[in-house]
C-alpha positions as CSV (number, residue, x, y, z in Angstrom):
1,X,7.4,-19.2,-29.6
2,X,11.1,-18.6,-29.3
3,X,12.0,-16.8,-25.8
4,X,13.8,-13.0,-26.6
5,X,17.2,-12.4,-25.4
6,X,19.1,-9.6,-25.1
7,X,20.7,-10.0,-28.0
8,X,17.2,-10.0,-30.1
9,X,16.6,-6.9,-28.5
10,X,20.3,-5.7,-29.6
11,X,20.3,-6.2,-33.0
12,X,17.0,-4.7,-33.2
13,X,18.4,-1.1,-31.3
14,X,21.5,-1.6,-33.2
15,X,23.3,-1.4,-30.1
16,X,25.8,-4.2,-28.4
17,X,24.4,-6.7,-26.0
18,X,26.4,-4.9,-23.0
19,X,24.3,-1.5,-23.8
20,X,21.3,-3.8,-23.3
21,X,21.9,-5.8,-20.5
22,X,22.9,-2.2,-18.6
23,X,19.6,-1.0,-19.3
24,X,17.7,-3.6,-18.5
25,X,19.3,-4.4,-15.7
26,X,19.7,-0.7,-14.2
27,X,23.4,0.3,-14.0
28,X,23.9,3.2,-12.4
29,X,27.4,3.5,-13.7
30,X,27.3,3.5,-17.0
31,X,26.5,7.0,-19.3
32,X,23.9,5.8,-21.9
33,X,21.7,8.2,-24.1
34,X,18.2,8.6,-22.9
35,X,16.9,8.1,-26.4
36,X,19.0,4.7,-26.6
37,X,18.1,3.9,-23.1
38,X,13.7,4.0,-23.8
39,X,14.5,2.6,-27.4
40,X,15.7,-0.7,-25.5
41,X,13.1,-0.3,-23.3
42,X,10.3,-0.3,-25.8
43,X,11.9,-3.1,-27.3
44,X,11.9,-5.0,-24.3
45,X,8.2,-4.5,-24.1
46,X,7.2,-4.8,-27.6
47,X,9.2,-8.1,-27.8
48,X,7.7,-9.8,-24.3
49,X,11.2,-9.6,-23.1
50,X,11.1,-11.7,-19.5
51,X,14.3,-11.1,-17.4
52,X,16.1,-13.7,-15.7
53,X,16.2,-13.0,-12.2
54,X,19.6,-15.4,-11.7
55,X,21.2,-13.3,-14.0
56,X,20.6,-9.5,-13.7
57,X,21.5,-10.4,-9.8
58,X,24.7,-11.6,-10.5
59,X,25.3,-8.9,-13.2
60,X,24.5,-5.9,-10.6
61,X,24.6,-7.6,-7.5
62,X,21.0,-7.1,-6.9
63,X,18.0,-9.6,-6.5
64,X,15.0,-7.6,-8.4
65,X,12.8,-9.1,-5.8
66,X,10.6,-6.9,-3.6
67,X,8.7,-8.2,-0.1
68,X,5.1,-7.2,0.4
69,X,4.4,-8.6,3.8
70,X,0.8,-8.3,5.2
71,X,-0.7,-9.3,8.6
72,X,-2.3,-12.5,8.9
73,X,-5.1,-12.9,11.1
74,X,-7.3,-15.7,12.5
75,X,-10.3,-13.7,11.2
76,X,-10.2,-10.9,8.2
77,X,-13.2,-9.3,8.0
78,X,-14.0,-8.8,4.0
79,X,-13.8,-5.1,3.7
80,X,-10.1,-5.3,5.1
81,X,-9.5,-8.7,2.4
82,X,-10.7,-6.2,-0.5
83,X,-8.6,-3.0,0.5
84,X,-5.5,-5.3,0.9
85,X,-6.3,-7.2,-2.7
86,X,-6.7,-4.4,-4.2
87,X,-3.4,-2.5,-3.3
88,X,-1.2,-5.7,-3.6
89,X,-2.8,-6.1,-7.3
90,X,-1.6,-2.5,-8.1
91,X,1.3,-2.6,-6.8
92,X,2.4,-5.8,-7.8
93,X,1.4,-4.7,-11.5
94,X,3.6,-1.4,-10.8
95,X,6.7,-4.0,-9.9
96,X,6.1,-6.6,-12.8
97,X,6.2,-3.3,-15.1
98,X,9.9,-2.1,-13.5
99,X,10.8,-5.9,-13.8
100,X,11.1,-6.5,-10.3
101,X,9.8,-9.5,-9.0
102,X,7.2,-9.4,-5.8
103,X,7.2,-11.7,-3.0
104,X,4.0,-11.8,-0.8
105,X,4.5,-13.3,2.4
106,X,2.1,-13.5,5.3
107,X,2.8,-12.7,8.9
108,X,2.2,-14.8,11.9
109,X,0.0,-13.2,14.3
110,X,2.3,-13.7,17.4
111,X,5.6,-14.6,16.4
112,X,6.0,-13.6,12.8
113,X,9.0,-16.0,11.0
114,X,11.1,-14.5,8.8
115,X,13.5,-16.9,7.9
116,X,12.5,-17.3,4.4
117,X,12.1,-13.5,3.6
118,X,15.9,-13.1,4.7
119,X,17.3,-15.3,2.9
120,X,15.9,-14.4,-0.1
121,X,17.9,-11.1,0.3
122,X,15.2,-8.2,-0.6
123,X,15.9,-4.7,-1.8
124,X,12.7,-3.7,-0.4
125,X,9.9,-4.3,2.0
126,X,6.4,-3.1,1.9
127,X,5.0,-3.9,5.5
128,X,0.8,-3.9,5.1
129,X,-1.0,-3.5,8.4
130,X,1.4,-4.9,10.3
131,X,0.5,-5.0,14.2
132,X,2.5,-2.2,16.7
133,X,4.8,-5.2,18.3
134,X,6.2,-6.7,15.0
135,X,7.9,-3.4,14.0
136,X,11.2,-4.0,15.2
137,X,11.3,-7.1,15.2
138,X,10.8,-6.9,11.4
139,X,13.2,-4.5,10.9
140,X,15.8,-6.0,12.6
141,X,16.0,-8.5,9.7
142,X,17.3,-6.3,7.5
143,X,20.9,-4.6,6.8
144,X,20.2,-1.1,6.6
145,X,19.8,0.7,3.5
146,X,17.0,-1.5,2.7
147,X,13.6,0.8,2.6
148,X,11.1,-0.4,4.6
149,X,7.8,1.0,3.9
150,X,4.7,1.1,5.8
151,X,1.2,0.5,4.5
152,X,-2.0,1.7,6.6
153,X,0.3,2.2,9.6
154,X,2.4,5.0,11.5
155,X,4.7,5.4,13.6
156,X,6.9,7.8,15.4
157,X,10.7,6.5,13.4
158,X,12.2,7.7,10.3
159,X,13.5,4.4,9.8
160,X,10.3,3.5,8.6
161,X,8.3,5.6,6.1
162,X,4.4,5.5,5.4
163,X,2.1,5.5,3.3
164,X,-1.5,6.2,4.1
165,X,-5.1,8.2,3.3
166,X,-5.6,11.6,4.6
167,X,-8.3,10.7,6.7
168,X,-8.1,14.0,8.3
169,X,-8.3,16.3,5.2
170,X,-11.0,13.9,4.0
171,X,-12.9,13.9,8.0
172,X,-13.0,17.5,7.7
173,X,-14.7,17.9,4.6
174,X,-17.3,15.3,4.8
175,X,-17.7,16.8,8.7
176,X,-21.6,18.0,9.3
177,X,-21.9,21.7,11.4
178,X,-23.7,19.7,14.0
179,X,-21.9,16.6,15.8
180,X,-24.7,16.4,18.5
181,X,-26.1,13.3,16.5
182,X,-22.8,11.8,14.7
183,X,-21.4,8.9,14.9
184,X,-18.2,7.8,13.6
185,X,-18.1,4.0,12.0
186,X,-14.6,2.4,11.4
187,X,-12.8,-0.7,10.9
188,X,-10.6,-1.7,13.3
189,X,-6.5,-1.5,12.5
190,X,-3.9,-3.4,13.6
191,X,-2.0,0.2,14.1
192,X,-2.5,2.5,17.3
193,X,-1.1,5.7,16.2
194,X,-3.3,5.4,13.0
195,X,-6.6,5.0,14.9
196,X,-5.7,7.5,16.9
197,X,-4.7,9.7,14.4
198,X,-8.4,8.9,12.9
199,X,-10.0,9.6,16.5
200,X,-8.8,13.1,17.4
201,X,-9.7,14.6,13.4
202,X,-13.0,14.6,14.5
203,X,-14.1,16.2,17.5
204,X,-16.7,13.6,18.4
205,X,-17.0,11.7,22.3
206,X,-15.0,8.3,22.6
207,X,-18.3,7.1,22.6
208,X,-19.4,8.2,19.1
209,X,-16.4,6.2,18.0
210,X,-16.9,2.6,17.0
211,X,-14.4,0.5,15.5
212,X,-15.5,-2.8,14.0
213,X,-13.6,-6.0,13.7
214,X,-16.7,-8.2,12.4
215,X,-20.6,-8.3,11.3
216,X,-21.5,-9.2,14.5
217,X,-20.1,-6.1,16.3
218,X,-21.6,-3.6,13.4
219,X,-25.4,-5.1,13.9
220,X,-24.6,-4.6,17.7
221,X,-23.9,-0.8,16.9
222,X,-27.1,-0.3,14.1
223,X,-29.3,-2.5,16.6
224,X,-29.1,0.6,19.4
225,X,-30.3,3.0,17.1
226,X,-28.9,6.0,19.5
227,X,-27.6,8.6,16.5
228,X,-29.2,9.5,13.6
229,X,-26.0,10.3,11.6
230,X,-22.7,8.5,10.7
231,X,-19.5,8.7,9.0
232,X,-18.3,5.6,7.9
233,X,-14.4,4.3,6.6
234,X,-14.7,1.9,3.7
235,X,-17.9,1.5,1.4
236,X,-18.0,-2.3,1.9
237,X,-18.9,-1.1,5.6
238,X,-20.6,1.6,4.4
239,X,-22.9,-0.1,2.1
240,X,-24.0,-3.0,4.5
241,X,-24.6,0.1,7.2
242,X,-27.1,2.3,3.9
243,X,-28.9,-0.9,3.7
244,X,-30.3,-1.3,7.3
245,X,-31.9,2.0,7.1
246,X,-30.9,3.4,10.1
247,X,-29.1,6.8,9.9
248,X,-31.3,9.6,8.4
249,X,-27.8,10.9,7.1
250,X,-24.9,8.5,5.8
251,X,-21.3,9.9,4.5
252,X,-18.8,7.3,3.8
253,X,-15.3,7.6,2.6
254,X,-14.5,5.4,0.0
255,X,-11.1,3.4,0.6
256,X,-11.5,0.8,-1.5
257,X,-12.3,2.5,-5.0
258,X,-15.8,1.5,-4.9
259,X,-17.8,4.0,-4.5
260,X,-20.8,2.4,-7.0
261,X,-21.7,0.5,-4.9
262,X,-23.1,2.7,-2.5
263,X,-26.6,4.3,-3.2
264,X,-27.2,8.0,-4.9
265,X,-28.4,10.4,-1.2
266,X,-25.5,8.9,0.3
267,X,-22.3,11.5,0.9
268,X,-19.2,10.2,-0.8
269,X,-15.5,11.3,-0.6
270,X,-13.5,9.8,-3.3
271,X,-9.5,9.5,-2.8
272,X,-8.5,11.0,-6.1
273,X,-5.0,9.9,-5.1
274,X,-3.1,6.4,-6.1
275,X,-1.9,4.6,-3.2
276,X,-0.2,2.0,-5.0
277,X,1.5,5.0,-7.5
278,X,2.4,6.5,-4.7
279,X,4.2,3.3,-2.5
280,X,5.8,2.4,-5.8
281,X,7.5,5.8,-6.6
282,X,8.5,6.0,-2.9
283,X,10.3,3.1,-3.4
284,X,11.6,4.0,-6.6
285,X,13.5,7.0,-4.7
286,X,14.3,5.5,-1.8
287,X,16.4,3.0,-4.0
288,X,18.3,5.8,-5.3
289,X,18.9,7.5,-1.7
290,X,21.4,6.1,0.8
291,X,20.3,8.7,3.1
292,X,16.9,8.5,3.6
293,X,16.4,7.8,6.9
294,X,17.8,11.3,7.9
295,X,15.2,12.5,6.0
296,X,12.4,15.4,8.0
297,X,9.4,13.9,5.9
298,X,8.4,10.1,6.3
299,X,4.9,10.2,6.1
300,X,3.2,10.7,2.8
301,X,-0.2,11.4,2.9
302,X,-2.9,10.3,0.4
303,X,-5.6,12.7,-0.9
């Protein structure tokens, strides 16, 4: 099958190659019709067109390629694995669609190398659970003006904007009237300031709070048997905690968009929000805004 070019896609809008190739590659600077503008896009799409990434960089001085880079661990517990797969898959799908191109790179756990990812010249850089002490020295690769989002992390810098789950709005409305017997079950993240911020929207003791890094530390916590109710973050934790049968009351929010597989009397709040969507238009306007880090808001909250 014969590859499309931009001049298939051309003759087809009845346009000249130029008009196409400014589309398609996103000039800013050039005054085209909107009409003209998703004509060529349709096109595009309709005809399989597949950009080459040599090209549109040296036609607008831009790479196309985007950097997802996620924290690699010695051990990943699986209901961190899913959440991760999950958003990448989206969001990567959300790129391929704008015809960017993704790059997934994995972090070291001590000294993370990031050689490779500069040279490669990104326009931006989606940092997934990254651990507190690799912030700035991540960021520190990059020329400003490059958007460097965070993923399941805060922190107190508008250089660095964030994407996360309300936990709190969702804490409060899953909350029982009585603590006296809660317990509150949660994985354990690579970010302080977000487990704190998970911490203090409950008013439970420090020692209602247990984070879990593995299997072996959650049958520790359902093998003392001391509460009789618990809130749990992420169903695949969730649904190994419904099947040992020990809380009389189970409410679990759902964080990986699974909620099936948990059983019918157990409590579940459902993000209605997209995560991914929400990353991706970030981006999107942070492209389009040379002065976003003197922006208030740089947390955007999930609901």
């Amino acid at each position: 099958m014969k590859k499309t070019t931009m001049k298939d896609i051309a003759l087809r809008a009845n346009v000249s190659v130029a008009t196409v190739s400014y589309v398609l590659n996103r000039v800013d600077n050039q005054t085209i019709p909107e009409k003209t503008r998703n004509q060529i896009l349709l096109l595009a799409e309709e005809l399989h067109y597949i950009p080459n990434l040599a090209a549109r960089s040296l036609a607008n001085k831009k790479t196309g390629l985007i950097g997802v880079l996620v924290n690699n661990s010695a051990y990943m517990p699986p209901w961190k694995l899913y959440a991760q797969f999950t958003f990448i898959r989206a969001l990567e799908q959300r790129l391929t669609d704008a015809g960017y191109h993704t790059l997934l790179y994995s972090l070291g756990t001590d000294h993370p190398s990031l050689d490779i990812i500069v040279e490669r010249k990104l326009e931006a850089v989606f940092l997934i659970d990254v651990r507190d002490e690799s912030f700035y020295s991540i960021s520190k690769q990059f020329v400003e003006g490059i958007p460097l989002i965070l993923i399941d992390s805060m922190i107190e810098d508008k250089l660095f904007k964030q994407v996360l789950y309300n936990y709190r709005s969702a804490l409060q409305k899953i909350m029982p009237m009585d603590l006296s017997q809660v317990c509150l079950i949660m994985e354990n993240f690579n970010n302080t300031l977000l487990t704190h911020f998970i911490q203090d929207s409950l008013p439970l003791p420090e020692k209602a709070i247990f984070k879990v890094q593995n299997l072996e530390e959650l049958n520790t916590i359902l093998s003392e048997g001391i509460y009789k109710e618990a809130i749990v973050i992420n169903e695949f934790i969730g649904s190994y905690v419904e099947k040992s049968g020990v809380f009389a009351r189970l409410s679990v929010l759902c964080t990986c968009n699974c909620p099936e597989m948990l059983g019918e009397d157990v409590q579940k709040f459902i993000f209605t929000g997209d995560k991914s969507g929400t990353a991706f238009e970030l981006m999107q306007e942070l492209l389009h805004r040379s002065d976003y880090s003197e922006q208030e808001n740089n947390r955007y909250f999930v609901d």
